[in-house]
MARMI-340041 format. One record per atom (N, C-alpha, C): residue number from 1; residue in one letter; atom name; x, y, z. Coordinates in Angstrom, 2 decimals. Last residue first. Layout:
! MARMI-340041
NODE    nr   rest   atom      east     north        up
NODE   NUM      a     CA         X         Y         Z
...
This chain:
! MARMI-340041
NODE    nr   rest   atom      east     north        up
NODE    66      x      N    135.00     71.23    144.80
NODE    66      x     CA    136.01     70.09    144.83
NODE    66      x      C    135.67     68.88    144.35
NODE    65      x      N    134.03     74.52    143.57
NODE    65      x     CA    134.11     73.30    144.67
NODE    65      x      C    134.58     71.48    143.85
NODE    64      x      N    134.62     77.38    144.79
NODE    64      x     CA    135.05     76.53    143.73
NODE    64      x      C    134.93     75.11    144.63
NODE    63      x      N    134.95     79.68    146.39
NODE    63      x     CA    133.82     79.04    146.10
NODE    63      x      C    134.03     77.91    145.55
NODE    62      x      N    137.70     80.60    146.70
NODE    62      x     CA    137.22     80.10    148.37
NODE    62      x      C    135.48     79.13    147.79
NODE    61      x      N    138.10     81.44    144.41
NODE    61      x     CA    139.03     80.05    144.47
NODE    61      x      C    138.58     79.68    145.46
NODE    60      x      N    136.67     83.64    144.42
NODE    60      x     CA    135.94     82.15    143.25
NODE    60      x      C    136.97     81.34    143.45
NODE    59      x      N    137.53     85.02    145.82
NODE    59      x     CA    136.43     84.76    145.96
NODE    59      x      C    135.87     83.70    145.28
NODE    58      x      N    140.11     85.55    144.49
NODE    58      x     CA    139.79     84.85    146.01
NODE    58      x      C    138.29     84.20    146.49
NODE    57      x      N    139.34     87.23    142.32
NODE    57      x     CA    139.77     85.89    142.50
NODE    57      x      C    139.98     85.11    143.66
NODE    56      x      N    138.05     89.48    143.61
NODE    56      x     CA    137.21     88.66    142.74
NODE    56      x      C    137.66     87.12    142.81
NODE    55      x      N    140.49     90.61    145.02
NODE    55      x     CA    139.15     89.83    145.57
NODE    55      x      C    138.35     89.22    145.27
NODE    54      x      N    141.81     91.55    142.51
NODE    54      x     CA    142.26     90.40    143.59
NODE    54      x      C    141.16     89.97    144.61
NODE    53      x      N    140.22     93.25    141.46
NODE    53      x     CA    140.29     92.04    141.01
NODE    53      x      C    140.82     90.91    141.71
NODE    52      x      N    140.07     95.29    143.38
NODE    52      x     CA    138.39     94.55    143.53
NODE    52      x      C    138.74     93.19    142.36
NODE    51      x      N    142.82     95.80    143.51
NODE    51      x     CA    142.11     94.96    144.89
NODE    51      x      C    140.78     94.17    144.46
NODE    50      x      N    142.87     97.05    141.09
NODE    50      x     CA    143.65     95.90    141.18
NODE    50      x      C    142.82     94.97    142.66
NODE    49      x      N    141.30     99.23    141.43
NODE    49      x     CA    140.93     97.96    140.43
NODE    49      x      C    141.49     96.90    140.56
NODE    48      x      N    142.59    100.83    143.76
NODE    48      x     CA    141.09     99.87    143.68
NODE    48      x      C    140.60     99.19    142.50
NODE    47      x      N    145.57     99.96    145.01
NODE    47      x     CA    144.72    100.56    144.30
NODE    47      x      C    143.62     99.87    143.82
NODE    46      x      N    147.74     97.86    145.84
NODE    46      x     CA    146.62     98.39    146.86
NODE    46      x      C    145.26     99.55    145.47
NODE    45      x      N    149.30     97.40    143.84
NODE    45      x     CA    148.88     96.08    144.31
NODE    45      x      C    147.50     96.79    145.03
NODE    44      x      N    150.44     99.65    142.76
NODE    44      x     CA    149.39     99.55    142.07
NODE    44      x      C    148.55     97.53    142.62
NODE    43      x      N    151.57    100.23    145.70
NODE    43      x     CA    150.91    101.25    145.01
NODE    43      x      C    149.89    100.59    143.99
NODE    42      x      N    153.78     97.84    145.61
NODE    42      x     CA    152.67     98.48    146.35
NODE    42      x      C    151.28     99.23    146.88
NODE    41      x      N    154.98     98.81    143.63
NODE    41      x     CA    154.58     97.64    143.20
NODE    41      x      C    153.18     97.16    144.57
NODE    40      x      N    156.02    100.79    144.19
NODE    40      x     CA    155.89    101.51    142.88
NODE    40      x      C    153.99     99.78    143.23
NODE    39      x      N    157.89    100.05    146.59
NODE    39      x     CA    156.64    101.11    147.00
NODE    39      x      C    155.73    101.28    145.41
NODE    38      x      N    159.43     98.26    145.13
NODE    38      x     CA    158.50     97.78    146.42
NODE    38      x      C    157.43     98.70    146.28
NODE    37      x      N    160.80    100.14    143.69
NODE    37      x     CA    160.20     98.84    143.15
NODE    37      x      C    159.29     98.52    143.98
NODE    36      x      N    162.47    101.61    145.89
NODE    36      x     CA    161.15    102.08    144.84
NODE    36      x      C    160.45    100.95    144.15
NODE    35      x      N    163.72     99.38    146.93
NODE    35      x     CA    162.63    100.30    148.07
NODE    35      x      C    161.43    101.02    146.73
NODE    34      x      N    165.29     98.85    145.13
NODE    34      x     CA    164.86     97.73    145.60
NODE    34      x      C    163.43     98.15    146.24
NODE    33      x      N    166.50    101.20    145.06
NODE    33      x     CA    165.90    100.85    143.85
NODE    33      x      C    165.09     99.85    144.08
NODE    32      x      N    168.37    101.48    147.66
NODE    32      x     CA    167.45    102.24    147.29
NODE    32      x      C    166.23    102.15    145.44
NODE    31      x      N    169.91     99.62    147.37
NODE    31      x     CA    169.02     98.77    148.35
NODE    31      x      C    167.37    100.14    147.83
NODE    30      x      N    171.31     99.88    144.95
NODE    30      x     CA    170.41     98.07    144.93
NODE    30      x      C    169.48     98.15    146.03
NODE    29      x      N    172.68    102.17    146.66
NODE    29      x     CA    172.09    102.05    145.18
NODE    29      x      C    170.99    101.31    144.80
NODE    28      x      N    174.12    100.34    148.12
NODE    28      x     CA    173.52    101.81    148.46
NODE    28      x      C    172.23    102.08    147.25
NODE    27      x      N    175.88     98.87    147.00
NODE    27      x     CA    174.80     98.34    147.61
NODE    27      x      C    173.51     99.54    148.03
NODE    26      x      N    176.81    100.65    145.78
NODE    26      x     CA    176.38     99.85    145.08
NODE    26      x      C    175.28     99.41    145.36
NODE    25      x      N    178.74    101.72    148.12
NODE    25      x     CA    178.05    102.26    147.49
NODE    25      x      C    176.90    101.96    146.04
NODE    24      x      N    180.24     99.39    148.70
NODE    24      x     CA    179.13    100.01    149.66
NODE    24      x      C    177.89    100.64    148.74
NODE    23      x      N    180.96     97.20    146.35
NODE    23      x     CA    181.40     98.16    146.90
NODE    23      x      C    179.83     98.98    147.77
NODE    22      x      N    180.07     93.72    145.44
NODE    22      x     CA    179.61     94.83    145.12
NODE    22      x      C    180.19     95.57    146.31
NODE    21      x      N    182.66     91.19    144.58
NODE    21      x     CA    181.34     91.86    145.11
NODE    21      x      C    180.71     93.72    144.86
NODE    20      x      N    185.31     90.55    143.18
NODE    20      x     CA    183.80     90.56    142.37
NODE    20      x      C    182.95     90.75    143.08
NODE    19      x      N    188.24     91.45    143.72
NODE    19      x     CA    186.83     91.62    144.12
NODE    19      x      C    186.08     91.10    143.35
NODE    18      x      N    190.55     88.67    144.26
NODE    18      x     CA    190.15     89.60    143.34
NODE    18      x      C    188.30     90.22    143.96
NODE    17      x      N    191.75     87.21    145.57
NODE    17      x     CA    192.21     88.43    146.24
NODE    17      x      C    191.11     89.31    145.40
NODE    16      x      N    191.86     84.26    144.80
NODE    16      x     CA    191.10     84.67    145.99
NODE    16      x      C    191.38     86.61    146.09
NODE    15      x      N    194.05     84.56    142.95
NODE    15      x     CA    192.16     84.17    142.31
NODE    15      x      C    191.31     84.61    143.69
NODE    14      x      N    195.85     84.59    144.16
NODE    14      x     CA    195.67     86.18    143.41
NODE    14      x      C    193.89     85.90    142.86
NODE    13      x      N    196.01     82.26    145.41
NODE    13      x     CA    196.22     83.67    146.20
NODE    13      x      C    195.50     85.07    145.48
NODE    12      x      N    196.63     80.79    143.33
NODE    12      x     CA    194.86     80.41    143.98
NODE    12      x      C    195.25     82.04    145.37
NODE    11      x      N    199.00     81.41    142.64
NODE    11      x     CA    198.02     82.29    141.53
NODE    11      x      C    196.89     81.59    142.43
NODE    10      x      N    200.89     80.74    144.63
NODE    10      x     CA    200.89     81.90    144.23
NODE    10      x      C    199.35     82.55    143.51
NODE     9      x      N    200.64     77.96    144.57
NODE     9      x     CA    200.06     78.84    145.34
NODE     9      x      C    199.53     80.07    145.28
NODE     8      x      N    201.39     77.62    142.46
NODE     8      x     CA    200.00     76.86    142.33
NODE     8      x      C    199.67     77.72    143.54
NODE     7      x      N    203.59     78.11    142.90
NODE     7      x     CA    203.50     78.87    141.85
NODE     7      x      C    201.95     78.54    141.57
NODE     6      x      N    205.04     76.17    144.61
NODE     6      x     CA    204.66     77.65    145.24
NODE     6      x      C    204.06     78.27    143.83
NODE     5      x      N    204.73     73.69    143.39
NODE     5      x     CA    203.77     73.92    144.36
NODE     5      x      C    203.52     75.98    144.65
NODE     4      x      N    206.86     74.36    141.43
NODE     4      x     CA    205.33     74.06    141.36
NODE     4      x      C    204.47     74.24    142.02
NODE     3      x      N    208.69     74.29    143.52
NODE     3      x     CA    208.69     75.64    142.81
NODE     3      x      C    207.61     75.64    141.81
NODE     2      x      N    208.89     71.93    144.38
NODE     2      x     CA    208.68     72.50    145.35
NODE     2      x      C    208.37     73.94    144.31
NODE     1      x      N    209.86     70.36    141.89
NODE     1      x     CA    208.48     70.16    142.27
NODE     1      x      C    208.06     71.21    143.30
């Protein structure tokens, strides 16, 4: 039984050892793609068709009555 136990040990040792995160440089990667997405999504949030529609709809959800 004692040579069970160490062999239950053994392999929750090797299940904990394994990477599955992401390496620096990955993150490097995720954070710089993350930044263009933002600025891309930025860009067409602030531009003037998109604003004069997002104001349109603000404007008729602040009118809308109850």
């Amino acid at each position: 039984m004692n040579v069970k136990v160490k062999e239950v040990w053994a392999r929750l040792r090797m299940m904990r050892r394994r990477d599955s995160g992401m390496v620096t440089s990955e993150y490097a990667m995720g954070i710089v793609a993350a930044v263009g997405f933002a600025l891309l999504l930025y860009e067409v949030v602030t531009s003037g068709q998109v604003r004069a529609e997002l104001q349109a709809i603000v404007k008729r959800a602040l009118s809308a009555r109850m």
